[in-house]
N, C-alpha and C positions, 0 to 999 in steps of 0.2 A: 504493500500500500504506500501510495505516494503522501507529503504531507499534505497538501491538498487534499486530499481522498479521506486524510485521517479528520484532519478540519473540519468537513462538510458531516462526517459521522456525529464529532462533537458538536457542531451546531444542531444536528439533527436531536440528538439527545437531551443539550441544554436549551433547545429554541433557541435565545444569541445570547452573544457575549454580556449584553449585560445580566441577565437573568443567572448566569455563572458569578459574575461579580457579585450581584447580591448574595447569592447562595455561599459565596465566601466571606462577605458580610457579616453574615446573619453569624455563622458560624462562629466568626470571632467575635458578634457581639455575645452572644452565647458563652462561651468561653470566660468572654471580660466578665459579665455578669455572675457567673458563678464565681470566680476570683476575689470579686468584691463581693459575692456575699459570704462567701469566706473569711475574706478580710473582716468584715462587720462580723460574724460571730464571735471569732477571736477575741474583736477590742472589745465584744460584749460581756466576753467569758470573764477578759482581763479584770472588766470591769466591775461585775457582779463579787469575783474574790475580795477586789476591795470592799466593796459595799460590806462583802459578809463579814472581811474583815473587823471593819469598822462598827459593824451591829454588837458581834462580837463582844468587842472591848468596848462599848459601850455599855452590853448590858452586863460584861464583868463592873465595869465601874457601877452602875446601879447596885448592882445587888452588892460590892462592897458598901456600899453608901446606906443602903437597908439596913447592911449588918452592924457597922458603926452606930446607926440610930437604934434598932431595936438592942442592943449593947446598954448603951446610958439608959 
């Protein structure tokens, strides 16, 4: 098969060239999109450990602070 001969196959296949370009498009938007939502779980996960962190020694601090009161 000549490249011409293989071209006319792929156009036949993709309809034209831009309908391939989308479909490559897409794909990478695809891609990008799952990455970034990746990304965001991450910095949510990150985030949530703080948070729990933070609950944490907070409600250690409370309940020390209970304990000194009900003490006196």
């Amino acid at each position: 098969m000549t490249v011409a001969a293989t071209w006319a196959a792929a156009k036949k296949v993709f309809g034209q060239r831009k309908v391939r370009r989308d479909r490559c498009r897409q794909t990478l938007m695809r891609l990008n999109m799952r990455s970034t939502m990746l990304r965001v779980l991450e910095r949510a996960a990150s985030y949530s450990n703080c948070i729990l962190r933070f609950l944490r020694g907070g409600m250690q601090a409370v309940a020390l602070a209970s304990l000194s009161q009900s003490r006196r």
